[in-house]
VEXDREN-2710 file (C-alpha; in Angstrom, 1 decimal):
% VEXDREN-2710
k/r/px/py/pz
1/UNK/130.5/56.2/92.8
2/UNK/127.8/56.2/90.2
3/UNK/126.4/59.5/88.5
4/UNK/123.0/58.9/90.7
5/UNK/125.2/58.5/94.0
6/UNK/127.2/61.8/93.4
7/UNK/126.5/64.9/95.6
8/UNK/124.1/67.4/94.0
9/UNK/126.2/70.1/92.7
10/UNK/126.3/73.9/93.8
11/UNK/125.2/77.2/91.8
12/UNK/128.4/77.8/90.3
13/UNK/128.9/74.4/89.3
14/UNK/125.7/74.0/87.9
15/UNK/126.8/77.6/86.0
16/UNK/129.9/75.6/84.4
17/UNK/127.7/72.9/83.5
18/UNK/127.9/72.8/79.7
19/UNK/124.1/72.4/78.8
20/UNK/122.2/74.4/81.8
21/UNK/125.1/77.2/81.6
22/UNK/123.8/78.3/78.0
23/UNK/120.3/77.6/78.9
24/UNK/120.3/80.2/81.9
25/UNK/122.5/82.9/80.2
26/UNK/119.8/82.5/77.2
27/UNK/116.5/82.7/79.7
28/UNK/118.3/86.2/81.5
29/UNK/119.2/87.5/78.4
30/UNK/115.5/86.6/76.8
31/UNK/114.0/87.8/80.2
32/UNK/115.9/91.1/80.1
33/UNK/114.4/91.4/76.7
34/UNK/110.8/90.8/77.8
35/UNK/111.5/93.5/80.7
36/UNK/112.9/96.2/78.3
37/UNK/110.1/95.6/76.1
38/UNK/107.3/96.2/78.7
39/UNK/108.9/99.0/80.2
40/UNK/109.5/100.1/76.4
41/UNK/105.8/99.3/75.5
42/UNK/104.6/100.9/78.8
43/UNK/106.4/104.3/78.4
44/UNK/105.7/104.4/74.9
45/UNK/101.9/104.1/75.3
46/UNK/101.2/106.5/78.0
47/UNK/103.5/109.0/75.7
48/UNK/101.1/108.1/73.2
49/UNK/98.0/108.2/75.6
50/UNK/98.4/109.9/78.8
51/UNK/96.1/107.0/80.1
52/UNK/97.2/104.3/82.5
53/UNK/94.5/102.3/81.5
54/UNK/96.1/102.0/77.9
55/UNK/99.5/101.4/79.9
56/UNK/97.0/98.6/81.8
57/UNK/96.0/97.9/78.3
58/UNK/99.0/97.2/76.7
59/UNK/100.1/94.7/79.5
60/UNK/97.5/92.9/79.6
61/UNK/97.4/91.9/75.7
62/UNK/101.0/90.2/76.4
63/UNK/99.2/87.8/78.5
64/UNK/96.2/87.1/76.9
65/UNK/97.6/84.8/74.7
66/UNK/98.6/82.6/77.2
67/UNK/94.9/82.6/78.7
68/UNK/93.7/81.3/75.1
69/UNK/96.1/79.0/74.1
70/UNK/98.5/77.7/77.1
71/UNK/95.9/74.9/77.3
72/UNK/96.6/73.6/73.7
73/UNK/100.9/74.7/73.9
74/UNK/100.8/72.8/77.2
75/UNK/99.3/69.6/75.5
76/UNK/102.0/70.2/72.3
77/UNK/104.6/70.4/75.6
78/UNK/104.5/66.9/76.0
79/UNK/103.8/65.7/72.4
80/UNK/106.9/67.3/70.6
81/UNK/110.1/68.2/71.6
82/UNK/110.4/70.8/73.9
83/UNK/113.6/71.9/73.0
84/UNK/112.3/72.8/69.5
85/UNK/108.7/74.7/70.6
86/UNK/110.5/76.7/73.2
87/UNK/113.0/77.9/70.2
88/UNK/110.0/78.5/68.0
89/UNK/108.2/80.3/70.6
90/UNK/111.3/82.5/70.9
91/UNK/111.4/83.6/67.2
92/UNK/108.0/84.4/67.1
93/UNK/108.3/87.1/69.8
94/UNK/112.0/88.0/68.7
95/UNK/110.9/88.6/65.3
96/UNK/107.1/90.8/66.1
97/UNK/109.1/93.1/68.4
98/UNK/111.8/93.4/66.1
99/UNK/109.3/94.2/63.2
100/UNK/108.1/96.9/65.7
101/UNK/111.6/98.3/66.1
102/UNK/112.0/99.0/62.4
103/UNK/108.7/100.3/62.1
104/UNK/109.5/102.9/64.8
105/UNK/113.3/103.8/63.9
106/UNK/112.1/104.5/59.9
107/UNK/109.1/107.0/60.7
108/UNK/108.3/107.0/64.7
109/UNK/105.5/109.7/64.3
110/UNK/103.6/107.2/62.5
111/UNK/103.2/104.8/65.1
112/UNK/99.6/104.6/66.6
113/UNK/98.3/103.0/70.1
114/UNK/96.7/99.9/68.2
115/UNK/99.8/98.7/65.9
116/UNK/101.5/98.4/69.5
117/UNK/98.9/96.6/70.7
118/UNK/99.5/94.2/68.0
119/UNK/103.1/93.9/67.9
120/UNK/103.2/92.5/72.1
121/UNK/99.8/90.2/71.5
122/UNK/102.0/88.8/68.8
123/UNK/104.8/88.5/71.5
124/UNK/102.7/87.2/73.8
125/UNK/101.7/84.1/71.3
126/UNK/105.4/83.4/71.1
127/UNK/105.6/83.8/74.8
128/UNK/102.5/81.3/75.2
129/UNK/103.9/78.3/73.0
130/UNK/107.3/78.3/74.3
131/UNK/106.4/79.5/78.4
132/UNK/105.5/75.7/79.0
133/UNK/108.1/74.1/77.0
134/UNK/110.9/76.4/79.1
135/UNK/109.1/75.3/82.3
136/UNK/108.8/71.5/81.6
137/UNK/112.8/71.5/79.9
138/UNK/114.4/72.6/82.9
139/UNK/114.4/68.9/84.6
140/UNK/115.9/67.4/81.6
141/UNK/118.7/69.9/81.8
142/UNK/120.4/68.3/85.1
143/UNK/120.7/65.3/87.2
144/UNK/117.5/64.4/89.6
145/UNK/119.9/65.4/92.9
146/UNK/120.8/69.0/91.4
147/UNK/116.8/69.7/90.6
148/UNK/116.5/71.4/93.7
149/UNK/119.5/74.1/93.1
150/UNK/118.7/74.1/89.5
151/UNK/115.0/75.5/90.6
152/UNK/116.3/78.0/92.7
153/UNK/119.3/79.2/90.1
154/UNK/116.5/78.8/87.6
155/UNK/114.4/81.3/90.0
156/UNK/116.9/83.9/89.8
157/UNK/117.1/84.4/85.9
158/UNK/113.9/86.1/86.2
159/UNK/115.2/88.2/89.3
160/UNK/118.5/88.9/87.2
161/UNK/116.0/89.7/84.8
162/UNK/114.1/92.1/86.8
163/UNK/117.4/94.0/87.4
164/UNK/119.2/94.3/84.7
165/UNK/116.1/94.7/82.0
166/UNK/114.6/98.0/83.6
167/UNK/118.3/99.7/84.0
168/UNK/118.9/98.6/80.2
169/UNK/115.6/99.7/79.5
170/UNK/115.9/103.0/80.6
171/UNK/119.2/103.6/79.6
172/UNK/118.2/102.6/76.1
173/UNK/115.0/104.6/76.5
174/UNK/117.1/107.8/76.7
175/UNK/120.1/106.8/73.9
176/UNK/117.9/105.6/71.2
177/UNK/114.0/105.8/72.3
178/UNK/111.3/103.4/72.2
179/UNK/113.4/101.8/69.0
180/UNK/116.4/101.3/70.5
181/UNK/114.6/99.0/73.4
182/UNK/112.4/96.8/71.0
183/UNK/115.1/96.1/68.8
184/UNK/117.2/95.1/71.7
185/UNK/114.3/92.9/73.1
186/UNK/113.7/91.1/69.7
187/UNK/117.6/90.3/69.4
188/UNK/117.4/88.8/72.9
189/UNK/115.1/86.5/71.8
190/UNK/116.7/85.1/68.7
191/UNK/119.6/84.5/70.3
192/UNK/118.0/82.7/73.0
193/UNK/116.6/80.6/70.2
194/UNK/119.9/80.2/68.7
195/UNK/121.7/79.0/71.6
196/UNK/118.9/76.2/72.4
197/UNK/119.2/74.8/68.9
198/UNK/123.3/73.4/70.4
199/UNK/121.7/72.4/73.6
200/UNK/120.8/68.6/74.4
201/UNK/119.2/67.3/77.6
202/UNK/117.7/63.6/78.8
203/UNK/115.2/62.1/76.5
204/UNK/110.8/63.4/77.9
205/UNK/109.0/61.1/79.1
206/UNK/106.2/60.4/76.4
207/UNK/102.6/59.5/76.9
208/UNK/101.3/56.2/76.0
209/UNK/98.3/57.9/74.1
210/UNK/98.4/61.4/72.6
211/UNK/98.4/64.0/75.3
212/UNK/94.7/65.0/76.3
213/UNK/94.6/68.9/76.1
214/UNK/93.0/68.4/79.4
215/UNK/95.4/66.3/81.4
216/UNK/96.7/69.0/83.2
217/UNK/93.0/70.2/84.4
218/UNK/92.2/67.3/85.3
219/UNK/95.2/66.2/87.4
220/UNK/95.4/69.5/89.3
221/UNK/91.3/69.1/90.0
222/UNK/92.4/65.4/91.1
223/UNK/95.2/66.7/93.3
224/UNK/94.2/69.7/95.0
225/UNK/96.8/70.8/96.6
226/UNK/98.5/70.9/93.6
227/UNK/95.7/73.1/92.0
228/UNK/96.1/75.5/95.3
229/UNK/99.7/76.1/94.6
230/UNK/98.9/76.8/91.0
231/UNK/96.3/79.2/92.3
232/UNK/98.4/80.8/95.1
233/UNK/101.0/82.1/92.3
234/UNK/98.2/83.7/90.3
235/UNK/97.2/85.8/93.2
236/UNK/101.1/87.0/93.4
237/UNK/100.4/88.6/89.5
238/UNK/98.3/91.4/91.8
239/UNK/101.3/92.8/93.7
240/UNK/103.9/91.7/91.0
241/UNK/102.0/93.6/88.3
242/UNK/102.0/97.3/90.5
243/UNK/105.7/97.6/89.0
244/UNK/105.0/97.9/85.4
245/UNK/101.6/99.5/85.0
246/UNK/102.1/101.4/88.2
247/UNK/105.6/102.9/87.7
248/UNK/104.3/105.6/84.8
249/UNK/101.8/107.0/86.4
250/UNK/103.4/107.1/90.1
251/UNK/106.6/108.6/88.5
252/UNK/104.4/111.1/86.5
253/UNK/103.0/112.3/89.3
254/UNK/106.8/112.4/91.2
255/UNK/107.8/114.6/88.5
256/UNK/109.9/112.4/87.3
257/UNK/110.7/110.7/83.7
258/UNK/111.3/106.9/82.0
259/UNK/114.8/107.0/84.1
260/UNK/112.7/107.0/87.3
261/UNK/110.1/104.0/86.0
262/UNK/113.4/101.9/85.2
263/UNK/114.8/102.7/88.2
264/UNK/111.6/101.7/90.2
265/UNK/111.7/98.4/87.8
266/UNK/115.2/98.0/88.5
267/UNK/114.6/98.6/92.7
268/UNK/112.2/95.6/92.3
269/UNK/114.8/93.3/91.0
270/UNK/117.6/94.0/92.6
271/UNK/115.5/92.7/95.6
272/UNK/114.3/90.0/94.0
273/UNK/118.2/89.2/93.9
274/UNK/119.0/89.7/97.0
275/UNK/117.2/86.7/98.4
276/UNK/118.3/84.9/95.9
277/UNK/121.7/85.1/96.9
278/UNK/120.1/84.6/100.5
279/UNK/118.0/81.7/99.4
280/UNK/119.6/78.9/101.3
281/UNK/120.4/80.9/104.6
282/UNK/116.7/81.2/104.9
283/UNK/116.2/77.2/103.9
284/UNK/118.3/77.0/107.3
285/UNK/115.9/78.7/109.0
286/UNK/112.6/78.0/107.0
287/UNK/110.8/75.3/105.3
288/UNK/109.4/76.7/101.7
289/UNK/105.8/76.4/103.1
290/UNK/107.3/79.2/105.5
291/UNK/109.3/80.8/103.2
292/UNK/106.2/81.6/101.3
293/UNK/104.2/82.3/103.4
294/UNK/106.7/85.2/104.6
295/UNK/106.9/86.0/100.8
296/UNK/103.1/87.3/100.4
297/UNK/103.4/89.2/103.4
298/UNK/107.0/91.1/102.6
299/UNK/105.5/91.5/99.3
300/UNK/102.3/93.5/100.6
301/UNK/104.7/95.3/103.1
302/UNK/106.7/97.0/100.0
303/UNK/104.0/97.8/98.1
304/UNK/102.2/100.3/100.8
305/UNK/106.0/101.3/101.4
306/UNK/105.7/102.5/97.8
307/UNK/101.9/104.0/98.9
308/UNK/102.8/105.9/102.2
309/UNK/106.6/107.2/101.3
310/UNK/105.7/109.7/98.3
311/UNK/109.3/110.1/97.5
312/UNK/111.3/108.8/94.9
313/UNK/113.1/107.4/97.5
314/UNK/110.5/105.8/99.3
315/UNK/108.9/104.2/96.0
316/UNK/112.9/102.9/95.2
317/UNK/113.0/101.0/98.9
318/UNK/109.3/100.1/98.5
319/UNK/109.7/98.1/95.5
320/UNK/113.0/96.5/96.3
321/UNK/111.3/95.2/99.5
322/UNK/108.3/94.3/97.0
323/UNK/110.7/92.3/95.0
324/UNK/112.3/90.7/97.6
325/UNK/109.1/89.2/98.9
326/UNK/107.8/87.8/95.4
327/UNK/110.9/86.0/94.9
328/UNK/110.3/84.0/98.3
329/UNK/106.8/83.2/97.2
330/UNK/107.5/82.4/93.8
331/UNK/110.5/80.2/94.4
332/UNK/108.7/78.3/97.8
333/UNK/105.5/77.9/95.4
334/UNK/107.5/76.7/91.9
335/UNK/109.9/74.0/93.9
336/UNK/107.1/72.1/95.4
337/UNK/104.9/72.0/92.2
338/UNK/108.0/70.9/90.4
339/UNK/108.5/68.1/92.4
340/UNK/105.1/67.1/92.6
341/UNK/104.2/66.8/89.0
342/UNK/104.9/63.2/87.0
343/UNK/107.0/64.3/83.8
344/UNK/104.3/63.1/80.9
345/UNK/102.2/65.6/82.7
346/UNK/104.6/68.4/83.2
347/UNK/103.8/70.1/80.1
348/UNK/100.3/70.5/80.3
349/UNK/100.6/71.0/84.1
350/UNK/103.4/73.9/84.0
351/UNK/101.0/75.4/81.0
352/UNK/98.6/75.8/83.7
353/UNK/101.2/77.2/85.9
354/UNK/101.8/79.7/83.3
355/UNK/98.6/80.7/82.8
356/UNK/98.3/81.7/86.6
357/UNK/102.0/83.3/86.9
358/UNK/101.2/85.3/83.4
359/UNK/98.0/84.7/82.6
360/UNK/96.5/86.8/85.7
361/UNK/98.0/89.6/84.9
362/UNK/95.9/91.2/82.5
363/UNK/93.3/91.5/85.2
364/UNK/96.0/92.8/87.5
365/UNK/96.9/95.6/85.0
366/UNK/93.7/96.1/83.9
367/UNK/92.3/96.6/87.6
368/UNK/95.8/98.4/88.6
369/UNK/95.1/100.9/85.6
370/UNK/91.5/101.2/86.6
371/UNK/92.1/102.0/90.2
372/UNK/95.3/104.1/89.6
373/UNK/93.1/106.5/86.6
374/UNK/89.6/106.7/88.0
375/UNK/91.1/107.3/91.8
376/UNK/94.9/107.4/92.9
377/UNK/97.9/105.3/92.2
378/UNK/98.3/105.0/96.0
379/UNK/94.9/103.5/96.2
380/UNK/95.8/101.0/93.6
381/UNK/99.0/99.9/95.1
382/UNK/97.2/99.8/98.5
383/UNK/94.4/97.3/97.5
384/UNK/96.9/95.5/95.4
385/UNK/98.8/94.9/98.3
386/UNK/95.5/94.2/100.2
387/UNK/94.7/90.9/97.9
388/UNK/98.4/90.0/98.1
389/UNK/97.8/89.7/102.1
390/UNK/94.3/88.1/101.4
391/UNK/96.2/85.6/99.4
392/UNK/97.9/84.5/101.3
393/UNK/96.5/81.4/103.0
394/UNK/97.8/79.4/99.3
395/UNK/100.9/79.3/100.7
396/UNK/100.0/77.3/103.1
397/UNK/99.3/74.2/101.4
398/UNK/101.8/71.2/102.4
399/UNK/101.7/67.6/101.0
400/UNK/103.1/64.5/101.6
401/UNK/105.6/62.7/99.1
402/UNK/107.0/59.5/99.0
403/UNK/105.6/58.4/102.5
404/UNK/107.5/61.9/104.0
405/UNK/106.2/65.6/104.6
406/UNK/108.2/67.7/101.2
407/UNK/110.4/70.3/102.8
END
């Protein structure tokens, strides 16, 4: 039996696998980072503020680097080695939020709203040229039959992520402060950089010309279902975002401290995890046009959970049910553009993908911030929750492949 005729392999095995084992315990340990360091970067500016604009604010500027510049990373994607821009992009981020860190543990009191501003826009351009590069590396990693159980292990870093980064956050929040939590984030990230400089996966497929910056553009306007899916993840940023810009001011208003934001972090993850680990019971079931479609919906159920039940309680349930339901989308939405996409265009195509999955979410935390500061927080999670339903026709997109209907 040849390598090409051997049965796809399952999650663990994959795990064991000595090139896509260190790439995943990397991307949750980098992820973490990212999730301490907004929940750091949140708390710390509404300390600084009181404003949950400014909280808005301070999210946002993460992700406006991948709005400016994805276009041009994306094209770089499939030009160099991916391997190398995605550790690149890693040290850049590691080594701003790690500047940050020492800033604040040598004179704290000194810190002002606008040198945190800089420190994550300088993240975020780390975050922009290496985002694609980890995107379009992935299917270089395994064989062609374990793609689709590398995608859906690959899905879960960022729901391991979700868990484990707000409960560290937090914890590190009340040991060491705001310091403590960036200087864990930057090490996160220069380790994940470290590990991918031993890693080795199949030789990219390489353009015959140099890459147009607009390939990807103009392949997703030239396949439009593909450019729907890229769209329908964008509109998931709305719900997504309630949990970071949303937490400090819902918790505030609860009475409660940073434990309680991490908590609420940590609530949406640990549902984001739990499907997961239920992924392939609901494959039985479902096709992943189905399985997203039930994603925006359970996704806009948790949120007005978190609106209606003005409890600790009810916001901890909310957003583990809010969790759960992003996870479906994203993972129903991320499969099929993955296999859809030629690899010389992958690149510049996940770039765009980026763009929408990060990229909205400054106008998510800016309107979340908005809504929650000039009227309620339950009025922003409720028309959050409202555009997540409205959204929800993207998911509906199917395609043909090969001659046969995708799963």
């Amino acid at each position: 039996m040849t390598a090409s005729e051997e049965a796809p392999r399952g999650p663990l095995a994959l795990l064991r696998d000595r090139t896509f084992g260190p790439f995943m315990a990397g991307k949750v340990l980098s992820t973490s980072g990212m999730w301490v360091q907004n929940l750091a970067a949140a708390v710390l500016m509404f300390s600084l503020t009181g404003s949950a604009f400014m909280v808005g604010l301070v999210s946002a500027l993460q992700f406006v680097p991948l709005l400016l510049f994805s276009v041009l990373t994306g094209a770089l994607t499939d030009q160099f080695d991916r391997r190398r821009l995605l550790m690149l992009g890693r040290a850049i981020s590691g080594t701003a939020i790690s500047g940050l860190a020492l800033v604040l543990a040598l004179g704290g009191a000194e810190v002002e709203p606008p040198m945190l501003l800089v420190a994550v826009f300088t993240t975020g351009l780390g975050q922009a040229l290496s985002n694609p590069a980890m995107q379009a590396l992935l299917p270089a990693l395994v064989r062609e039959q374990d793609l689709e159980q590398a995608l859906a292990v690959n899905a879960a870093a960022p729901s391991l992520a979700r868990t484990a980064g707000p409960a560290l956050g937090a914890g590190l929040l009340l040991v060491g402060g705001p310091a403590a939590a960036f200087a864990m984030a930057g090490v996160s990230h220069l380790v994940f950089a470290f590990v991918l400089a031993f890693l080795r996966g199949r030789q990219q497929a390489k353009p015959k010309t140099r890459p147009s910056v607009w390939g990807g553009l103009r392949y997703l306007i030239g396949d439009p279902k593909a450019g729907l899916l890229v769209l329908g993840v964008a509109m998931l940023s709305f719900g997504a975002d309630s949990v970071v810009t949303l937490s400090p001011p819902l918790a505030a208003q609860l009475g409660r401290g940073d434990a309680v934001v991490g908590l609420f972090a940590a609530a949406f993850g640990v549902g984001a995890v739990v499907v997961t680990l239920t992924f392939r019971l609901l494959r039985h079931a479902l096709t992943l046009r189905s399985v997203g479609i039930a994603g925006f919906m359970v996704l806009a159920g948790g949120l007005l959970m978190v609106a209606v039940l003005p409890a600790v309680t009810g916001g901890v349930a909310g957003f583990a049910v809010a969790g759960g339901g992003f996870m479906m989308a994203t993972v129903s939405l991320n499969t099929r553009i993955q296999r859809r996409v030629p690899d010389e265009l992958r690149g510049r195509v996940m770039a765009l993908w980026g763009v929408a999955f990060l990229g909205s979410r400054p106008f998510a935390a800016m309107l979340n911030g908005f809504l929650a500061d000039w009227l309620t927080v339950h009025t922003a999670l409720i028309v959050a929750a409202i555009i997540t339903v409205a959204s929800t026709p993207f998911a509906l997109v199917s395609y043909q492949r090969g001659g046969k209907s995708a799963p």
